[in-house]
NUROSE-227148 format. One record per residue: x, y, z of N, C-alpha, C in turn; residue in one letter. Coordinates in steps of 0.1 Angstrom, whole numbers, padded with zeros to 4 digits, always signed. Example, Ala and Ser with C-alpha at 12.3 -4.5 7.8 and 13.67 -1.06 7.14 Angstrom:
+0132-0057+0078+0123-0045+0078+0132-0033+0078A
+0128-0022+0071+0137-0011+0071+0129+0000+0079S
END
This chain:
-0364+0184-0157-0365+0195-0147-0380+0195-0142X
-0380+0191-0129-0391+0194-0122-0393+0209-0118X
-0403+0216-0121-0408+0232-0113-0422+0231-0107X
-0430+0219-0109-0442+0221-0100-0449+0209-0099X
-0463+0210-0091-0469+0196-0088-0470+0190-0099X
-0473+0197-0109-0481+0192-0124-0470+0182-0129X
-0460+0189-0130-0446+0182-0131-0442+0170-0125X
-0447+0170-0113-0443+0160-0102-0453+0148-0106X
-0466+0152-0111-0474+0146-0113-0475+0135-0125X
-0468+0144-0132-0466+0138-0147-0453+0126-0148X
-0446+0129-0140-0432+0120-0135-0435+0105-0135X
-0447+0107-0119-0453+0096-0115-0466+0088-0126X
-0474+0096-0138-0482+0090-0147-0473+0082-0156X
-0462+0089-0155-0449+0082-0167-0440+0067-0165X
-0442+0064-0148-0439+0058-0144-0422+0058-0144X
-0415+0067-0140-0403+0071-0145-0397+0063-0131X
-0399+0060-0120-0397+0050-0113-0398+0038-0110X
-0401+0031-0123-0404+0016-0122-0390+0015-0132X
-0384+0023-0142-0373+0021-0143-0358+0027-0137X
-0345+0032-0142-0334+0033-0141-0338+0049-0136X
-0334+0054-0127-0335+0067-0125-0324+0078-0108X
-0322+0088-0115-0316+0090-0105-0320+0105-0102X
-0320+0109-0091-0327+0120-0082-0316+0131-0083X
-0317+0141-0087-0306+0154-0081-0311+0163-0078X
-0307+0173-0069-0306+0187-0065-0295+0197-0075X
-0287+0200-0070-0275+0207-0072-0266+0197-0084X
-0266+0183-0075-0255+0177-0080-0242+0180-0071X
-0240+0190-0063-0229+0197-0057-0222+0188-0051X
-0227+0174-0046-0218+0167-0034-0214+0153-0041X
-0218+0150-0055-0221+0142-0062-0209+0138-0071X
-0200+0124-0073-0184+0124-0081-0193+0114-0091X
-0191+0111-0108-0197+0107-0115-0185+0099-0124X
-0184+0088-0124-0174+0079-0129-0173+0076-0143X
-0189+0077-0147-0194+0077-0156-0208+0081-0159X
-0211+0080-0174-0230+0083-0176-0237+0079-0172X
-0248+0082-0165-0257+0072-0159-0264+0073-0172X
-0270+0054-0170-0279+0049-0180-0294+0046-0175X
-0299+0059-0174-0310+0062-0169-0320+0073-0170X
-0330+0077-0165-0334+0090-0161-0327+0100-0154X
-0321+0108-0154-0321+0121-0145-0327+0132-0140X
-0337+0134-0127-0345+0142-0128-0341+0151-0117X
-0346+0164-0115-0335+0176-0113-0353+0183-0106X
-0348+0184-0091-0363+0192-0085-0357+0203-0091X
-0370+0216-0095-0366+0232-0092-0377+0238-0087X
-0385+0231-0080-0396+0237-0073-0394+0250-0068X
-0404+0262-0064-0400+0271-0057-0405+0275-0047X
-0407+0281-0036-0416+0283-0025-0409+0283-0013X
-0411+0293-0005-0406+0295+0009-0421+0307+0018X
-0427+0299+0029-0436+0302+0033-0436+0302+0049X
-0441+0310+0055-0442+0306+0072-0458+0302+0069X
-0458+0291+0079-0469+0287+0081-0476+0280+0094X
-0471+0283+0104-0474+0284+0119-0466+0291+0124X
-0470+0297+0140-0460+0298+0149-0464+0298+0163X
-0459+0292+0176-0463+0293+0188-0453+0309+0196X
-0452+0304+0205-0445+0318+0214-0432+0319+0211X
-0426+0306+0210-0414+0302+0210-0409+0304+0195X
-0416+0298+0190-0411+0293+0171-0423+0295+0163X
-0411+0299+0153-0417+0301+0138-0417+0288+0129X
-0425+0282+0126-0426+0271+0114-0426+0275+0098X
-0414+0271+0093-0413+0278+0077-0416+0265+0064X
-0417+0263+0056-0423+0254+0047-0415+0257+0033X
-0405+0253+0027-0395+0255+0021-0398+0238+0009X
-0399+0248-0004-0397+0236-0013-0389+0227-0014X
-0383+0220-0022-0371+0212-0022-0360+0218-0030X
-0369+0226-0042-0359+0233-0049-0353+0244-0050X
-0357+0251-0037-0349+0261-0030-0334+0264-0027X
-0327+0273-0039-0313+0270-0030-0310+0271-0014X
-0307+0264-0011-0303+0267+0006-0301+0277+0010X
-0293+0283+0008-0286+0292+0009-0298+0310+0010X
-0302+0303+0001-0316+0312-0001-0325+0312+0007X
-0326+0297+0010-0336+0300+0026-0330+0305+0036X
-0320+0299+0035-0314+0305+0051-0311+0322+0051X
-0311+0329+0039-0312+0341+0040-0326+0347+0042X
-0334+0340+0038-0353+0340+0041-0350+0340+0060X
-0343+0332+0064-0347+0331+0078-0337+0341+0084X
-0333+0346+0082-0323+0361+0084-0330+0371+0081X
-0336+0374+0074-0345+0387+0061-0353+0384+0079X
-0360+0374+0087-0376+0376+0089-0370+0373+0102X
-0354+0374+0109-0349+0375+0121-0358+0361+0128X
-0351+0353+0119-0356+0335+0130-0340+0329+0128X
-0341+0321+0143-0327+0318+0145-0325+0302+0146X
-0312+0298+0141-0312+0283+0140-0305+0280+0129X
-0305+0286+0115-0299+0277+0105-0288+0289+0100X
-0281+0301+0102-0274+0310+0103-0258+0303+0095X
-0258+0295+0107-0245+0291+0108-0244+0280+0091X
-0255+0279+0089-0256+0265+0073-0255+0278+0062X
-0253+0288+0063-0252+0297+0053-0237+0290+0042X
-0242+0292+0026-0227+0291+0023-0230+0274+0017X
-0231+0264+0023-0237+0250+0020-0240+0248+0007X
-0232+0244-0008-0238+0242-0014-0249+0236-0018X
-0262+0229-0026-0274+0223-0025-0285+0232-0023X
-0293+0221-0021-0312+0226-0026-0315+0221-0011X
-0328+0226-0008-0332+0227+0006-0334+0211+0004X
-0345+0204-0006-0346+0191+0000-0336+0178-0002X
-0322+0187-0005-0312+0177-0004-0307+0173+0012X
-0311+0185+0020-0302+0189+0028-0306+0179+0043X
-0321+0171+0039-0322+0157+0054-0313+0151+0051X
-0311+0145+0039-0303+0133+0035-0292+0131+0044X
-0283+0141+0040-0267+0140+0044-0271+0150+0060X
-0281+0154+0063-0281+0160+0075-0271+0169+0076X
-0270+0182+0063-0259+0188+0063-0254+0197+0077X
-0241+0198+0078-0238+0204+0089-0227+0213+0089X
-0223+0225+0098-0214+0231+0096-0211+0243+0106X
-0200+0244+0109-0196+0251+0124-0204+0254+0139X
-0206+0240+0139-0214+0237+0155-0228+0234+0152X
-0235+0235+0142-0247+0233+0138-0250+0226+0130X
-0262+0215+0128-0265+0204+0124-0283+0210+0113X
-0282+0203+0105-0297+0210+0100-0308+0201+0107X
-0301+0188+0115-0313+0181+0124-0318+0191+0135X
-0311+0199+0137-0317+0204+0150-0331+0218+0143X
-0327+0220+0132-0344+0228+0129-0353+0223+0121X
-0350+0213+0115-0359+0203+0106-0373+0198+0116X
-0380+0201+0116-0395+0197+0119-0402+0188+0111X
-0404+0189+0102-0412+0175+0093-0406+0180+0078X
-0408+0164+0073-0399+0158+0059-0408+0153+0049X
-0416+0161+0041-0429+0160+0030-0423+0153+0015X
-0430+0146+0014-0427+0137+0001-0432+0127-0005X
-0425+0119-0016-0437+0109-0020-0427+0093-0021X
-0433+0083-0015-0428+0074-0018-0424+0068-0032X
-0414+0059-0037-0414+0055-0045-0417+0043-0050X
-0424+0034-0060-0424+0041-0074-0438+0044-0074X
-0447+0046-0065-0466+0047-0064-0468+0060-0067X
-0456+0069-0058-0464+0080-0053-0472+0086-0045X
-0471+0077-0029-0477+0077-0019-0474+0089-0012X
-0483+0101-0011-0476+0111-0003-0471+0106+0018X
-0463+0111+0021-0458+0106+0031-0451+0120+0039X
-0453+0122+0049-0448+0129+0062-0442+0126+0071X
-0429+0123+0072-0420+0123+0085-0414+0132+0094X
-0422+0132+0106-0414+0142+0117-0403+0137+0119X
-0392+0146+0128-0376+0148+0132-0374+0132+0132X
-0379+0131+0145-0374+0120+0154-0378+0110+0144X
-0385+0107+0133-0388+0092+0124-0373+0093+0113X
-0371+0101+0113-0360+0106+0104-0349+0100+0106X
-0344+0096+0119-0331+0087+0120-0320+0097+0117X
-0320+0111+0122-0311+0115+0121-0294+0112+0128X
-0283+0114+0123-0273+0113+0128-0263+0117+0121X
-0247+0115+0125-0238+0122+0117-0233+0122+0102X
-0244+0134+0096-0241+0130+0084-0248+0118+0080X
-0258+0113+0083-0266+0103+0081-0279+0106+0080X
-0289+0099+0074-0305+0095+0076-0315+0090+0077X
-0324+0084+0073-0330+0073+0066-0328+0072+0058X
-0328+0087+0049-0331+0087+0037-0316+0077+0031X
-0305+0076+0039-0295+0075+0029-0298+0059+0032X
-0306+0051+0044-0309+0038+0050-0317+0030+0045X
-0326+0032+0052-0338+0023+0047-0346+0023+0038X
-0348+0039+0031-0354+0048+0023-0347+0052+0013X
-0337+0049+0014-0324+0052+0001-0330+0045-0011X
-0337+0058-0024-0339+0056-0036-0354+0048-0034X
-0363+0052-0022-0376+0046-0019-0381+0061-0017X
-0377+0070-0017-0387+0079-0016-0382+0093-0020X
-0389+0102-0028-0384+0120-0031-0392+0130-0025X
-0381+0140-0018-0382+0149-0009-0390+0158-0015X
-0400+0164-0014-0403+0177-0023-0405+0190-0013X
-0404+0190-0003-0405+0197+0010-0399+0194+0023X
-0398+0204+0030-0395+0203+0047-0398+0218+0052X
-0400+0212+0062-0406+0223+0075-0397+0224+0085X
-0389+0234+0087-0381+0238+0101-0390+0246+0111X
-0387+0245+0121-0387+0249+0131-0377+0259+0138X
-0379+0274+0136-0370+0280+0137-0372+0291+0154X
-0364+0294+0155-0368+0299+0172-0368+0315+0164X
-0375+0323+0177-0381+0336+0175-0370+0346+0186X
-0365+0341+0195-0359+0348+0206-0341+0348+0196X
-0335+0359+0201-0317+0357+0202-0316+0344+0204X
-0309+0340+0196-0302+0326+0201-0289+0320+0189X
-0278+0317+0196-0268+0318+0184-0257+0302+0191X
-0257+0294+0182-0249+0281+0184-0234+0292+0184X
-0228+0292+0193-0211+0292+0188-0201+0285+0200X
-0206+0273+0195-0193+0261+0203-0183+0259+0190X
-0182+0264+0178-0169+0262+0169-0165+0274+0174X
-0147+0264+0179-0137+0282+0182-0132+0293+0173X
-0132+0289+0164-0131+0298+0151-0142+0308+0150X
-0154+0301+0150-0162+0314+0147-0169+0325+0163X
-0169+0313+0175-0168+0320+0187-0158+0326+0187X
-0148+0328+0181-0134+0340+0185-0137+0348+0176X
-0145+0347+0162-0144+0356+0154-0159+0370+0160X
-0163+0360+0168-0178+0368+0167-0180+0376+0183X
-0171+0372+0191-0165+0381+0207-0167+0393+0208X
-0163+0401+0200-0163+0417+0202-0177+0417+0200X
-0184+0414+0189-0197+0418+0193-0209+0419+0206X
-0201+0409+0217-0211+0410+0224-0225+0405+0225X
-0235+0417+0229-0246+0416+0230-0251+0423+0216X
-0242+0429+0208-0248+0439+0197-0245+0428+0185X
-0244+0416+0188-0245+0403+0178-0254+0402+0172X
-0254+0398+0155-0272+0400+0147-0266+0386+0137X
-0279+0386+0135-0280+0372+0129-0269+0372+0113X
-0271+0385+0108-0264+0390+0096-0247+0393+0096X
-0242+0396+0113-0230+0394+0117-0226+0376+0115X
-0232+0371+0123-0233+0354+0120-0231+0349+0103X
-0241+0354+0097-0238+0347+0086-0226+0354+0077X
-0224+0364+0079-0208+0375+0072-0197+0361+0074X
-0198+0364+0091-0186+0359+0095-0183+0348+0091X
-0194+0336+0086-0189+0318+0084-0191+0319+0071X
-0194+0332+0061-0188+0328+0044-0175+0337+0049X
-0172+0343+0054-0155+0347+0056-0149+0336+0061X
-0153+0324+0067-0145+0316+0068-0146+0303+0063X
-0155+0302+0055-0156+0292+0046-0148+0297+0030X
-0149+0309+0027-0141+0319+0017-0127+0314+0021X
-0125+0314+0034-0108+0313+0034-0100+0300+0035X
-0113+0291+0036-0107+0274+0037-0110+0269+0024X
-0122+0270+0017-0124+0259+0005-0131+0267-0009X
-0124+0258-0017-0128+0266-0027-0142+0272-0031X
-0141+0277-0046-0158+0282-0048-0156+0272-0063X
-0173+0266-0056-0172+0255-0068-0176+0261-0081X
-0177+0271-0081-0180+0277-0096-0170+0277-0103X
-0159+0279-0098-0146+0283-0107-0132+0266-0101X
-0137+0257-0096-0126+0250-0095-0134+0238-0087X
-0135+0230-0096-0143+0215-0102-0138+0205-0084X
-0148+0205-0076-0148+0199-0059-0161+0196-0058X
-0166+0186-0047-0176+0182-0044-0175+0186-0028X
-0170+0195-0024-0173+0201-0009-0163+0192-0004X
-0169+0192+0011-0158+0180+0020-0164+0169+0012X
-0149+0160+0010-0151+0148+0007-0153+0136+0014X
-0146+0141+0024-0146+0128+0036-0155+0136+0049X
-0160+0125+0057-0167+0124+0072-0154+0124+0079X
-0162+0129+0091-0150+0135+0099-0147+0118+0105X
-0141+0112+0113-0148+0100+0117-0148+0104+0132X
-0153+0090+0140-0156+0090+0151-0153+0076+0156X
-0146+0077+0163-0139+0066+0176-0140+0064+0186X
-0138+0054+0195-0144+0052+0210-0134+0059+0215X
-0140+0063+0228-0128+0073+0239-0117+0059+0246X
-0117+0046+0242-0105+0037+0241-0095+0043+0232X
-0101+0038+0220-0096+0043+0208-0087+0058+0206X
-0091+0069+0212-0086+0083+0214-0072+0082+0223X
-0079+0076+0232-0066+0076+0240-0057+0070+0237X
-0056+0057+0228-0044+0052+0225-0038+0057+0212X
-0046+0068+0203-0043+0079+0196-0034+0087+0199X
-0046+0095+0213-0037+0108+0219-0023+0104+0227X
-0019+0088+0224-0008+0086+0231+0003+0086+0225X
+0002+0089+0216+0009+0083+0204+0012+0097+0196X
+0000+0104+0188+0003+0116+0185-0003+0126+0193X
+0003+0137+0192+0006+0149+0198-0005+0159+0191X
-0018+0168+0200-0021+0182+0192-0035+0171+0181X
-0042+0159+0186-0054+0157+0175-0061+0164+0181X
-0069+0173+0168-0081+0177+0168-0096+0170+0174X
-0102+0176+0184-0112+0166+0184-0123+0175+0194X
-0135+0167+0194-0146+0170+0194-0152+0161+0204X
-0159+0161+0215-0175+0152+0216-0185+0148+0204X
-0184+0140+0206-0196+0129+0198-0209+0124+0204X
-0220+0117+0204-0228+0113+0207-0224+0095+0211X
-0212+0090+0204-0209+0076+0204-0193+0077+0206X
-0187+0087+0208-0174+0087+0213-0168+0102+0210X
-0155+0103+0204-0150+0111+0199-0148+0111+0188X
-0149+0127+0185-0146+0130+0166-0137+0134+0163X
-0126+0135+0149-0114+0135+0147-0120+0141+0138X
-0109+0151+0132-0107+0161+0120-0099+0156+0111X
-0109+0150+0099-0099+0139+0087-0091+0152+0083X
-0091+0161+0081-0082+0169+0076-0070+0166+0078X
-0073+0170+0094-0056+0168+0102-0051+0157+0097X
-0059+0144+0099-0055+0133+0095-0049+0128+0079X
-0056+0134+0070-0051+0132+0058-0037+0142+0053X
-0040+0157+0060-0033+0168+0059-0015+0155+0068X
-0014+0152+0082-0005+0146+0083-0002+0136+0075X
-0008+0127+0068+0002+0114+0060+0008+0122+0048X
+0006+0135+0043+0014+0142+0036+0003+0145+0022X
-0007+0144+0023-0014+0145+0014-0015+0160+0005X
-0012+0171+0011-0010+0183+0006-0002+0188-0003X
+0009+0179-0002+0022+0176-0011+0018+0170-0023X
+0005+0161-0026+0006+0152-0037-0008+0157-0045X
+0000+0159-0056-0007+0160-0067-0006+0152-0083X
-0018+0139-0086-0017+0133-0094-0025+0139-0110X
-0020+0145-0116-0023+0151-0130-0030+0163-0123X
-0042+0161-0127-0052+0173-0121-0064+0170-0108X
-0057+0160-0104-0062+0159-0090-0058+0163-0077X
-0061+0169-0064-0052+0172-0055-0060+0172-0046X
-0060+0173-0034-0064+0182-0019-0061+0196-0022X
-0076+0202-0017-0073+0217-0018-0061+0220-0007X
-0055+0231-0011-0044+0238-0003-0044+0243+0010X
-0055+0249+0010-0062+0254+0025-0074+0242+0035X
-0078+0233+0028-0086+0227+0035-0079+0211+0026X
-0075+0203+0037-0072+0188+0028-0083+0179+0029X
-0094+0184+0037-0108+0178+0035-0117+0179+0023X
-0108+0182+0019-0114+0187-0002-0108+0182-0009X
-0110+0175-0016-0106+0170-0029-0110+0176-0042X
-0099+0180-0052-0102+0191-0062-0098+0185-0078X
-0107+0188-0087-0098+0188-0101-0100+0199-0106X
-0083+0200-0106-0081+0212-0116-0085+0212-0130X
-0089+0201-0133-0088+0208-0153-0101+0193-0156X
-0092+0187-0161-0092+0174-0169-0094+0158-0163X
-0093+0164-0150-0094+0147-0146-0109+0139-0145X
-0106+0126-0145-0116+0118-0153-0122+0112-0135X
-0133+0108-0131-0143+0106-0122-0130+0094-0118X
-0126+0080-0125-0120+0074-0118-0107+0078-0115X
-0101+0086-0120-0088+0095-0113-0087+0097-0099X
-0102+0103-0099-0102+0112-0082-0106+0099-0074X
-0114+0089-0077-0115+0076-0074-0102+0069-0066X
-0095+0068-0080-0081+0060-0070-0076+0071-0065X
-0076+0083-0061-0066+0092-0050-0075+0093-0038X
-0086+0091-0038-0094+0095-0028-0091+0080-0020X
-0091+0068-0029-0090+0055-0020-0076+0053-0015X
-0066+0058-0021-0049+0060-0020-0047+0072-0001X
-0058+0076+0000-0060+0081+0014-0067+0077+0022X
-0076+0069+0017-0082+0061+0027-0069+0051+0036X
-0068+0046+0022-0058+0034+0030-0046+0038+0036X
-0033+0047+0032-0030+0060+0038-0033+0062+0052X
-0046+0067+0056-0051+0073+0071-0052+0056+0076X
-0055+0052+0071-0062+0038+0081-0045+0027+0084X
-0034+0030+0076-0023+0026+0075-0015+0033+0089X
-0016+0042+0088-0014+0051+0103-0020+0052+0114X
-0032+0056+0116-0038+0060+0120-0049+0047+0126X
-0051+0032+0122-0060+0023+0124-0074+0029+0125X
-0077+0039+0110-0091+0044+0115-0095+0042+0100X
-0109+0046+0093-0115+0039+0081-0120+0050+0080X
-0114+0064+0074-0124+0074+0071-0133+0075+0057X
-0146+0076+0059-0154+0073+0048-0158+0085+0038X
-0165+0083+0025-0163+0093+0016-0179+0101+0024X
-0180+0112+0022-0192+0119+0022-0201+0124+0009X
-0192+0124-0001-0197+0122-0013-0199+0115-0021X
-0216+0116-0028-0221+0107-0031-0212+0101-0050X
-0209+0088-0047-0202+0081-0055-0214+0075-0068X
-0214+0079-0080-0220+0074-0091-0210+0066-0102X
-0211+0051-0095-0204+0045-0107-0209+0035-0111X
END
C-alpha cells in the first residue's frame, strides 16, 4: 500500500521494478485466472487541489488514489463542469488515462490536462499533456507503448467554469428535458447513478468487472452490409467509422439465456459479465471467449475484452 511520496520513494530505493510486479488501483476492471507471482502494489495517495485557473477553466490536481467518484463529486461541491456524467465509474483517479474511462456521451479525455508520474524501473519523474497521451476509444499510451513502463501518481483536468452539460446519450437527454434551464450539475449526476442503478450491478454485493467488452467499431462499408441484413442496430458515430452496442450484439446470439455454473451476463445489461458465487477466473475465461466467437460467428465482427485479463 502506497499513501505518500515517502512510500513512493521507498518503492523505487527497493527496486521493486526491476523485478515481477504488478500496479493496481481498485482492481475493479481487473479478471485474475490466477496468483500473481510477484509484487502487488496498491496507490492510496490522497489529494484533490485547484491549482490554476483562466476565465474559462478551472485546473484541478487529483492524486491517483482518489476514488473517482470522489473527485468528480469535488468537481460538483466547487460547480466545475465536464466530468458529471463519469459519476458512478468504478476505480481511482489515476487508473482512469489508461482505459480513458467513458460513459454516457462523455470521455475522461476531454478534461484530462496533464498526466504526472514516474517512469519505470528509474523513477524518472515525467509529465504528459492530453494530446502526448494518445488518447482514443478506450485506449492510451499508457495501455501502448508505456504499458508497465511507467506509474500514474497524478493528473490535472481541466474543467470549464460556465454551464455546460454533454447530453448527446438519449437516455439521459430524455431523462434530464424537464429541467430546462433550471438543470444543475447535481441533477446530472442523480440522474446517470439512476441509470447506471438500473442496468448493472453493484460490485459490492455481486462479483463483475464492469463492462466487459468494448463497444466495437466498423467501417461505414461494414454497417451497411450489417444494417442490411439486421434490423434496429444500435449505433453511434465514431471518429474511424461506426460504433455498435456489443450488448445488443451479444444480448442477440442469446447470451442472456446462458448460464454456466456461476457464470452469466448480467440480466439487465449483457455487456456485463457476472459471477455469482464460486466461479473460478478460467470459467468466466471460457464464457467470455464462447461469445466472442458467438458474435464474430454472426455478426463477422471481433468484439474485444475491456477488462484487464491477469493470467
Amino acid at each position: 500500500m502506497v499513501e505518500n511520496d515517502q512510500d513512493i520513494d521507498e518503492i523505487f530505493q527497493r527496486k521493486i521494478f526491476t523485478r515481477p510486479f504488478l500496479l493496481i488501483g481498485e482492481g475493479s476492471n481487473m479478471l485474475f485466472t490466477k496468483d500473481f507471482d510477484g509484487t502487488v502494489i496498491k496507490l492510496a495517495t490522497k489529494g484533490i487541489e485547484i491549482i490554476n485557473e483562466d476565465d474559462e477553466h478551472v485546473y484541478v490536481r487529483a492524486a491517483g488514489g482518489e476514488d473517482w467518484s470522489d473527485f468528480v463529486r469535488f468537481t460538483i461541491e466547487h460547480e466545475l463542469y465536464g466530468a458529471e456524467n463519469l459519476i458512478g465509474i468504478p476505480g481511482l483517479v489515476g487508473s482512469c488515462p489508461v482505459q480513458n474511462i467513458g460513459a454516457y456521451g462523455s470521455e475522461v479525455k476531454d478534461i484530462i490536462y496533464q498526466v504526472e508520474g514516474y517512469y519505470l524501473p528509474d523513477g524518472e519523474p515525467f509529465v504528459l499533456y492530453n494530446e502526448e497521451c494518445h488518447f482514443a476509444y478506450r485506449d492510451s499510451i499508457f495501455k501502448n507503448e508505456l504499458k508497465n513502463r511507467c506509474w500514474i501518481t497524478e493528473v490535472v483536468f481541466k474543467l470549464k467554469k460556465e454551464k455546460h452539460f454533454q447530453l448527446n446519450y438519449k437516455q439521459l437527454a430524455d431523462n434530464l428535458a424537464p429541467f430546462g434551464a433550471d438543470l444543475t450539475l447535481e441533477k446530472v449526476a442523480e440522474t446517470v447513478l439512476n441509470i447506471r442503478n438500473s442496468k448493472l450491478p453493484d460490485i459490492t454485493k455481486v462479483g463483475c468487472a464492469g463492462s466487459f467488452f468494448k463497444n466495437p467499431v466498423v467501417s461505414e462499408a461494414k454497417f451497411a452490409e450489417l444494417s442490411a441484413k439486421f434490423d434496429q442496430l444500435v449505433h453511434y458515430p465514431a471518429p474511424n467509422g461506426i460504433k455498435l452496442a456489443a450488448g445488443q450484439l451479444i444480448e442477440s446470439c442469446g447470451w442472456k439465456d446462458i448460464r454456466r455454473g456461476d457464470v452469466s451476463v448480467y440480466p439487465t445489461q449483457a455487456l456485463v459479465i457476472v459471477n455469482w458465487g464460486n466461479a473460478k477466473g478460467s470459467e468466466v475465461v471460457a464464457y467470455y471467449q464462447d461469445i466472442i466467437q458467438s458474435v464474430q460467428e454472426k455478426y463477422g465482427i471481433l468484439i474485444e475484452p475491456e477488462v484487464r485479463i491477469i493470467a
